[in-house]
VOSE-14926 format. One record per atom (N, C-alpha, C): x, y, z; atom name; residue number from 1; residue in one letter. Coordinates in Angstrom, 3 decimals, padded with zeros to 6 digits. Each point is the difference from the previous one (the first is absolute). Layout:
         u         v         w   a    k  r
         X         Y         Z  CA  NUM  A
...
***
This chain:
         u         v         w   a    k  r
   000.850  -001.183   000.000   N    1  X
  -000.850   001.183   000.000  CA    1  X
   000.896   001.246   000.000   C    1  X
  -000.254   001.106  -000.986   N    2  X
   001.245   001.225  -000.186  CA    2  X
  -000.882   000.919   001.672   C    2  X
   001.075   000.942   000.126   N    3  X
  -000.057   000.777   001.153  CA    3  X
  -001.844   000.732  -000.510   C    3  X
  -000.225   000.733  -000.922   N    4  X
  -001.024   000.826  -000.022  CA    4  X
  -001.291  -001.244  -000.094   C    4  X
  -000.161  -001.023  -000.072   N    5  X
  -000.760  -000.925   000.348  CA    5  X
  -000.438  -000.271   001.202   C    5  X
   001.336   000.089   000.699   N    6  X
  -000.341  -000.415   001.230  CA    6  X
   000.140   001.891   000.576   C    6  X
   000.119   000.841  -000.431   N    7  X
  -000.635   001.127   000.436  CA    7  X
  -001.379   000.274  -000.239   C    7  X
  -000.672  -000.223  -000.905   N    8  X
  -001.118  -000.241  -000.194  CA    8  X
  -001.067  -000.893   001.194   C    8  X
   000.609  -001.155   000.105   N    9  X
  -000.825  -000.614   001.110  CA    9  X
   000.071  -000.014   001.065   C    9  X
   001.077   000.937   000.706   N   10  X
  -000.170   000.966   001.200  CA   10  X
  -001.158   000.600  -000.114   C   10  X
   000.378   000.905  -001.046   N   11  X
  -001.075   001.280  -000.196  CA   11  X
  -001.365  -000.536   000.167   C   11  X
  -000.540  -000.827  -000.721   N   12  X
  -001.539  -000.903  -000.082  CA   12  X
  -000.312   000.021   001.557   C   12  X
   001.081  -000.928   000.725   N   13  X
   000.084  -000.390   001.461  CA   13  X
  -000.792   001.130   000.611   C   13  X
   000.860   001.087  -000.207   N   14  X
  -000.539   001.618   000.813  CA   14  X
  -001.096   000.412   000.317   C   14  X
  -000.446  -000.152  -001.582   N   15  X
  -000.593   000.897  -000.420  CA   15  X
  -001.661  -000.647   000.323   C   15  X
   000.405  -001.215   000.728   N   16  X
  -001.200  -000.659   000.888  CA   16  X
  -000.583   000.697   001.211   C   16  X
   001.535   000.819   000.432   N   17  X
  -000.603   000.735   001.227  CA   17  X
   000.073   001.641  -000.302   C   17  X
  -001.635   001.119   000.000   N   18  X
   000.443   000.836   000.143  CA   18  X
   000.402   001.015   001.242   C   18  X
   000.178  -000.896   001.549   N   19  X
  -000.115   000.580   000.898  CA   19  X
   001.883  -000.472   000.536   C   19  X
   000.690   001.247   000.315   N   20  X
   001.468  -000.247   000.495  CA   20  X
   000.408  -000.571   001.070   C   20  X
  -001.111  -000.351   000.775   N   21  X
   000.232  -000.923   001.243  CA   21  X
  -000.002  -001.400  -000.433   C   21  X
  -001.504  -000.535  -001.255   N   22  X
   000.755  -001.402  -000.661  CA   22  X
   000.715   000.281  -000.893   C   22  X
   000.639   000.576  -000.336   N   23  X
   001.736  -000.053  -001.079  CA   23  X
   000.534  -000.572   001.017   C   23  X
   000.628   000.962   001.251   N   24  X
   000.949  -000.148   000.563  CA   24  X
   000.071  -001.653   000.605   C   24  X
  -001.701  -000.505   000.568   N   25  X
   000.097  -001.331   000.596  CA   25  X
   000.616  -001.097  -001.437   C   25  X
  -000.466   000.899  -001.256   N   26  X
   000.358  -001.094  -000.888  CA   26  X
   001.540  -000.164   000.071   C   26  X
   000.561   001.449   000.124   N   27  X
   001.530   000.406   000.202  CA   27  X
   000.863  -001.150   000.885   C   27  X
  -001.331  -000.039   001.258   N   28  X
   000.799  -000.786   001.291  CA   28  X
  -000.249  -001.229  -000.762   C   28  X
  -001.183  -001.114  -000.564   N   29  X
   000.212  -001.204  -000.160  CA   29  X
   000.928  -000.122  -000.699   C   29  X
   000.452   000.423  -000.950   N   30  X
   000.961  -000.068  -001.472  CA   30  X
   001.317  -000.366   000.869   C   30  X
   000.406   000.438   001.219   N   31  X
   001.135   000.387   001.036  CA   31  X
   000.231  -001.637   000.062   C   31  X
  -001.272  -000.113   000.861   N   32  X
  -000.203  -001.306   000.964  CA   32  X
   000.193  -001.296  -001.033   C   32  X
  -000.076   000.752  -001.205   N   33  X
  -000.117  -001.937  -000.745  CA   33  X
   001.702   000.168  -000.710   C   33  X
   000.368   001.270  -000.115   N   34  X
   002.040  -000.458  -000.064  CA   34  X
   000.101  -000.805   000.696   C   34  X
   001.077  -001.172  -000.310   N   35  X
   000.698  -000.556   000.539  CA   35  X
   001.048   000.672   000.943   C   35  X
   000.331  -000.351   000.837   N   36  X
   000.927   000.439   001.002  CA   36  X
   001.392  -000.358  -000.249   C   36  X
   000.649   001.181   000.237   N   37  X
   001.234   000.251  -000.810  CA   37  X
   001.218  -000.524   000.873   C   37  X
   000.520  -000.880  -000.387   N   38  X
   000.964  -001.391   000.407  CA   38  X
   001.175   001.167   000.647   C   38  X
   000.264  -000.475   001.722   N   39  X
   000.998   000.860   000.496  CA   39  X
   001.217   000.622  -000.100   C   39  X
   000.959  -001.206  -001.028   N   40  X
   000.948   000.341  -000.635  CA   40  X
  -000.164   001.192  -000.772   C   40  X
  -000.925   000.474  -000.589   N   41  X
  -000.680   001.541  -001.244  CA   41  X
  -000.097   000.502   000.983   C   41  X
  -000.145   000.488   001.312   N   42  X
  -000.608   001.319   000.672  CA   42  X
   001.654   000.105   000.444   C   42  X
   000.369   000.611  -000.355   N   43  X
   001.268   000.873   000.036  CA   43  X
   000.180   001.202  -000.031   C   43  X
   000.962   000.668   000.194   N   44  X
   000.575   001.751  -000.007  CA   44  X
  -000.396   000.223  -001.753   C   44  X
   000.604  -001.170  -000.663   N   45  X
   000.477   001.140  -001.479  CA   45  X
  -001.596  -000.893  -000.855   C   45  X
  -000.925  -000.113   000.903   N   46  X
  -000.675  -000.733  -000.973  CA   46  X
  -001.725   000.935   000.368   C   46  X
   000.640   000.841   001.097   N   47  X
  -000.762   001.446   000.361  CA   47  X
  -000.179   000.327  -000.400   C   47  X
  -001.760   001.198  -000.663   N   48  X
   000.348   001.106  -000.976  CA   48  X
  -000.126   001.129   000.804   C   48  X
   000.640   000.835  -000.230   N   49  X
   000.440   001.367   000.348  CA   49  X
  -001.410   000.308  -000.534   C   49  X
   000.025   001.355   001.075   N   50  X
  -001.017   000.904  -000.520  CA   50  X
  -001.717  -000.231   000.720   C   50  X
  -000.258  -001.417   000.639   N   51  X
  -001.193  -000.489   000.513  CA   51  X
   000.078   000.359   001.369   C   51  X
  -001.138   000.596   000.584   N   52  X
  -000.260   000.395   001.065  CA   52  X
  -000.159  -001.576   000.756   C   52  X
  -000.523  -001.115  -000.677   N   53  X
   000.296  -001.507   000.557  CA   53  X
   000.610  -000.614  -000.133   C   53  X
   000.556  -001.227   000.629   N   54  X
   001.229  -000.879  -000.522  CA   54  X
  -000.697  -000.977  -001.381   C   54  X
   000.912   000.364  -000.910   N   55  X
  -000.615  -000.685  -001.291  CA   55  X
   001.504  -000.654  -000.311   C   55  X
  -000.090  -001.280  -000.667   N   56  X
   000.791  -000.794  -000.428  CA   56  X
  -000.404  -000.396  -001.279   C   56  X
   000.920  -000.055  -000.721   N   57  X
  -000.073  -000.248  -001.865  CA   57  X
   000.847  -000.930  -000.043   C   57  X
   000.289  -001.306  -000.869   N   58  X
   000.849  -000.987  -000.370  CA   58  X
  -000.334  -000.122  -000.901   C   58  X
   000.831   000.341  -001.108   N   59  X
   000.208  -000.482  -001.871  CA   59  X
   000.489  -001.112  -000.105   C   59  X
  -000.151  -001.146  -000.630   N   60  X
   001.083  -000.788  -000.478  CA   60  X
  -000.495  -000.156  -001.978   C   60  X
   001.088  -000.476  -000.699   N   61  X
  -000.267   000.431  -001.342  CA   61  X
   000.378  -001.828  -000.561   C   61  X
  -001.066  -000.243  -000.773   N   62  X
   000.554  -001.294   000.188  CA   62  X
  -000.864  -000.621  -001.560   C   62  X
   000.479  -000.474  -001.136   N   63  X
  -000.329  -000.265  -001.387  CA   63  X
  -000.695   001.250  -000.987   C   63  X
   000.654   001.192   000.060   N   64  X
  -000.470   001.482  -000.184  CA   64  X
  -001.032   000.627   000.593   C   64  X
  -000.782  -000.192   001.209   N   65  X
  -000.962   000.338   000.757  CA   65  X
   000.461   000.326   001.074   C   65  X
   000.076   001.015   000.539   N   66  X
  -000.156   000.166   001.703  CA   66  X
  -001.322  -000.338   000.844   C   66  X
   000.666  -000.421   000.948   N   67  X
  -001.139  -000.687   001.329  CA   67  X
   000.304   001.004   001.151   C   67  X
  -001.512   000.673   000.307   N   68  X
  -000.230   000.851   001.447  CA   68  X
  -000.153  -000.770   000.959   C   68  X
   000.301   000.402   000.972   N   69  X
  -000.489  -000.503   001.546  CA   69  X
   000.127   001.396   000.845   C   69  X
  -001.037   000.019   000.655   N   70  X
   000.007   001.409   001.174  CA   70  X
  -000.802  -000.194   000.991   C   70  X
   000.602   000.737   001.038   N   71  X
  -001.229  -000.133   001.113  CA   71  X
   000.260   001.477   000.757   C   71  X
  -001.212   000.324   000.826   N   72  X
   000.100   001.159   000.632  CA   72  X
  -000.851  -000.162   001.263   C   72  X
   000.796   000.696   000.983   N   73  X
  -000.856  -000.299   001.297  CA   73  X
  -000.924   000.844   000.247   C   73  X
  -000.657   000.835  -000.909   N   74  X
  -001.249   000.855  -000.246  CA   74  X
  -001.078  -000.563  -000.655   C   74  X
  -000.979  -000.442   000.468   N   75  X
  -001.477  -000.572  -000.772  CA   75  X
   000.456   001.167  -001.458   C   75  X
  -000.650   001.212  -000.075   N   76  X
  -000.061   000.512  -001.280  CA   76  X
   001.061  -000.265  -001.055   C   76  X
   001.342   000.215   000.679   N   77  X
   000.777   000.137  -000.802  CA   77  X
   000.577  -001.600  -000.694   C   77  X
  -000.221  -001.141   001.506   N   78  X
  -000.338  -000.997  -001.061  CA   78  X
  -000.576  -000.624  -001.067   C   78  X
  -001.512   000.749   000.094   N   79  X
  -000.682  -000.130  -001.246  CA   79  X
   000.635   000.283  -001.219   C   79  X
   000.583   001.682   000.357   N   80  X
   000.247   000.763  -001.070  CA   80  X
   001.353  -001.205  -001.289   C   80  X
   000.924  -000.359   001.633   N   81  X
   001.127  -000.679  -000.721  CA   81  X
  -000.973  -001.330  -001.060   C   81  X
  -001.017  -000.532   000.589   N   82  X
  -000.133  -001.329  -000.209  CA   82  X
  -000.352   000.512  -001.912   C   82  X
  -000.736   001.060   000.027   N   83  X
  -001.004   000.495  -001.126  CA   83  X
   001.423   000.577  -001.264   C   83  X
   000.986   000.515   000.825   N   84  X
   001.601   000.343  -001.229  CA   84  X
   000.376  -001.705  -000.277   C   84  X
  -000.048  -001.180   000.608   N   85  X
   000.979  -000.778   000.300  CA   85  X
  -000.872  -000.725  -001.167   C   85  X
  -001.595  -000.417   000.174   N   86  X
  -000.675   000.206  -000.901  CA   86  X
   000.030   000.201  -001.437   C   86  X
  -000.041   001.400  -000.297   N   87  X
   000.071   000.461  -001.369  CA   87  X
   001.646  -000.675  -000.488   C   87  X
   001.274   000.475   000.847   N   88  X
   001.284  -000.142  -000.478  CA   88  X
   000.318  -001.332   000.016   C   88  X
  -000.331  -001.046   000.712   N   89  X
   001.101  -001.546   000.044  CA   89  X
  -000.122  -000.663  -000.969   C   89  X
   000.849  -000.746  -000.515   N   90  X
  -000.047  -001.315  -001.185  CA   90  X
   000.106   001.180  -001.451   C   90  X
   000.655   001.256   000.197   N   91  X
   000.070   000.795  -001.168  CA   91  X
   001.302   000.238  -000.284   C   91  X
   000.564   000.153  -001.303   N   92  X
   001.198   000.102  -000.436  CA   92  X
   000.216   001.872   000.158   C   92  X
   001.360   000.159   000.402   N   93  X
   000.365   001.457   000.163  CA   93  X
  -000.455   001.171  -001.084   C   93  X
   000.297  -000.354  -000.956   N   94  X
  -000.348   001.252  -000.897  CA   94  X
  -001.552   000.068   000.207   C   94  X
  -001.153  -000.586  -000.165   N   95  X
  -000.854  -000.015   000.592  CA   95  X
  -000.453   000.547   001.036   C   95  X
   000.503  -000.449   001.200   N   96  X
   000.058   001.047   001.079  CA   96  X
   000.400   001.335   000.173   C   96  X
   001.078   000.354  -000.994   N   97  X
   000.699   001.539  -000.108  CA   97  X
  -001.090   000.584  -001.012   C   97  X
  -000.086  -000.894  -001.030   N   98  X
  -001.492   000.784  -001.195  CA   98  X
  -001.008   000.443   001.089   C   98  X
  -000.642  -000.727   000.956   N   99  X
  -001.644   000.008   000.766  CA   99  X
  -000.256   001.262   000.324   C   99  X
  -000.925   000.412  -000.263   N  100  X
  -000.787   001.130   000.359  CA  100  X
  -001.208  -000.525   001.091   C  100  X
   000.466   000.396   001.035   N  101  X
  -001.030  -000.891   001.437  CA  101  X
  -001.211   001.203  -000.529   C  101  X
  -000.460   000.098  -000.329   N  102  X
  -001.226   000.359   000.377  CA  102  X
  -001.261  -000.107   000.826   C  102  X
   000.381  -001.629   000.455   N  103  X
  -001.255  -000.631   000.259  CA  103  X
   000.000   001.200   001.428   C  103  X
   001.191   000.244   001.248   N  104  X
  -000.019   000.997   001.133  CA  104  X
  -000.957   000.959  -000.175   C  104  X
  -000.052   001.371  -001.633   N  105  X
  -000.950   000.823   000.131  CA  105  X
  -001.345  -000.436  -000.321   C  105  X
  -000.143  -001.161  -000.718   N  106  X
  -001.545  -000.282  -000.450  CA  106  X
  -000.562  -000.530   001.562   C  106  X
   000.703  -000.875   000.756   N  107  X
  -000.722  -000.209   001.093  CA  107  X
  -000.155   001.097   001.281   C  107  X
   000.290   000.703  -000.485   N  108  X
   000.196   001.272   001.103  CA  108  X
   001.057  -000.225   000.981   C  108  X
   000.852  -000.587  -000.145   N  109  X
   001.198  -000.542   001.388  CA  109  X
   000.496   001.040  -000.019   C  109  X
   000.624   000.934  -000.494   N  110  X
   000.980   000.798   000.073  CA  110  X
  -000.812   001.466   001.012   C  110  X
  -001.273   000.420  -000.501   N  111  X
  -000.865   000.901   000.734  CA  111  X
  -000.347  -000.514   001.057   C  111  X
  -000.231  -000.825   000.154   N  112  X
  -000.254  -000.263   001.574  CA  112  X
   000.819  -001.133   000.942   C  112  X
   001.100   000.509  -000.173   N  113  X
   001.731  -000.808   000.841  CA  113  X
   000.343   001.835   000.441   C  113  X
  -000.025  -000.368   001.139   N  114  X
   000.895   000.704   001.135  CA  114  X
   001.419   000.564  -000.897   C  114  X
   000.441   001.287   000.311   N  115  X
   000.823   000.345  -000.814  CA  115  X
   001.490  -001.111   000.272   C  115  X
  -000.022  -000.005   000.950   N  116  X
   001.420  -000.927   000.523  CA  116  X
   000.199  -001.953  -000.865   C  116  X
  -001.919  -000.066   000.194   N  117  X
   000.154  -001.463  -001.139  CA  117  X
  -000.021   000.362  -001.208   C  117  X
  -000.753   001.173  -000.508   N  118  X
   000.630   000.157  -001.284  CA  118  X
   001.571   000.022  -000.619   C  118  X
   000.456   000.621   000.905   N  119  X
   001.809  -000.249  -000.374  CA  119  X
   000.586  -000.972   000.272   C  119  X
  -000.656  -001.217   000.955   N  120  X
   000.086  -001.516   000.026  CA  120  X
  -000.379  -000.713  -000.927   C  120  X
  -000.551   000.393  -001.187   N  121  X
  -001.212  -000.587  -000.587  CA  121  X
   001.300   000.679  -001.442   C  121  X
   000.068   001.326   000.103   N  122  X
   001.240   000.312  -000.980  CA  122  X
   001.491  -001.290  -000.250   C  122  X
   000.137   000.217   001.429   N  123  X
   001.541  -000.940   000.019  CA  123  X
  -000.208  -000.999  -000.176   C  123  X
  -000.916  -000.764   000.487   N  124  X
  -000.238  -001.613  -000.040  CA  124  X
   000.160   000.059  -001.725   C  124  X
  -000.765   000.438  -000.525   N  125  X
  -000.038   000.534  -002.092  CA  125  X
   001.207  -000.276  -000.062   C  125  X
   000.682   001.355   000.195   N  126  X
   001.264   000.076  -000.506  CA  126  X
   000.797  -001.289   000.623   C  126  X
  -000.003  -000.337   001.154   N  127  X
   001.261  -001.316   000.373  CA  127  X
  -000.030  -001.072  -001.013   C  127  X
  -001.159   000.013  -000.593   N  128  X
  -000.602  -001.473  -000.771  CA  128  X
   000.741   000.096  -001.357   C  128  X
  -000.226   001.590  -000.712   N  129  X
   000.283   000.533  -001.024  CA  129  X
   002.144  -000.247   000.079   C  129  X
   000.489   000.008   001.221   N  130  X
   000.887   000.186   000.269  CA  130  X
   000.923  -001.553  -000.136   C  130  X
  -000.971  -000.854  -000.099   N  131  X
   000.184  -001.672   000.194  CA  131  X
   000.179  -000.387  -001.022   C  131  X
  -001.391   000.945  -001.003   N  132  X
  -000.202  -000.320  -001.349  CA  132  X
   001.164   000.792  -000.958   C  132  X
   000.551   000.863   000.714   N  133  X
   001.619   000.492  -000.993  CA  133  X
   001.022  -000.616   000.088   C  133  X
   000.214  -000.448   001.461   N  134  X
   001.350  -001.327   000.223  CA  134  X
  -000.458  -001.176  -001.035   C  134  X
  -000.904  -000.189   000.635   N  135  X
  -000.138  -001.559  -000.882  CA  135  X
  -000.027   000.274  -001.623   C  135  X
  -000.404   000.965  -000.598   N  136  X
   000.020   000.692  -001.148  CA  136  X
   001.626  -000.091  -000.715   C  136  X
   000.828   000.495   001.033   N  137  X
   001.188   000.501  -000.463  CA  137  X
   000.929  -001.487  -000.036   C  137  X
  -000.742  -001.441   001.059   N  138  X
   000.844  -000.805  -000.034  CA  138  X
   000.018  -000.834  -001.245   C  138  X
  -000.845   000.283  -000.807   N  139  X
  -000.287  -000.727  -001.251  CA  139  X
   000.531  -000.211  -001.153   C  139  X
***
């Protein structure tokens, strides 16, 4: 499935609820059904800067696809990771550097995230984007 596919069926997801208290519970289940992120990955350099919560990202790049794993000890912001980890895993880099996330403004995430998760919600982007240039460049 390409990234704007599966941006698309976020969006559908949403757009079930028009009230921001069920987004956000949808926000929290999306959290709760990640898998839990294997202890060896919760590390210093596997941190993203910039999150008002502890968020953890692990890339590994493996038959031209990168594989996400994340977890965050914030209900919201786990969602948020589960919903990037989502659109981005099992995708080859240029792909990921092409993506235009859109799906963030169509569901309203970005207007209604706290200014501090919005710039969590920025970096987590960019760290991924950042995975997707190493692994890019090892090719």
């Amino acid at each position: 499935m390409t990234i704007n596919e599966r941006q698309d069926e976020i969006i559908e997801e949403f757009q079930d609820f028009d009230d921001w208290m069920d987004r956000y519970q949808l926000l929290i289940d999306l959290g709760s059904s990640l898998p839990p992120l294997a202890p060896e990955y919760k590390t210093e350099s596997n941190l993203i800067e910039g999150c008002q919560s502890r968020v953890w990202l692990q890339a590994d790049y493996e038959n031209g696809l990168i594989h996400f794993q994340g977890e965050s000890d914030a209900l919201i912001v786990k969602g948020i990771v589960s919903l990037l980890i989502r659109v981005l895993d099992q995708q080859r880099p240029d792909d990921i550097l092409q993506s235009d996330l859109y799906f963030i403004d169509r569901i309203g995430l970005r207007e209604h995230l706290s200014p501090t998760r919005s710039n969590g919600l920025l970096a987590m982007v960019k760290q991924m984007r950042m995975y997707a240039l190493a692994f890019q460049a090892k090719e």
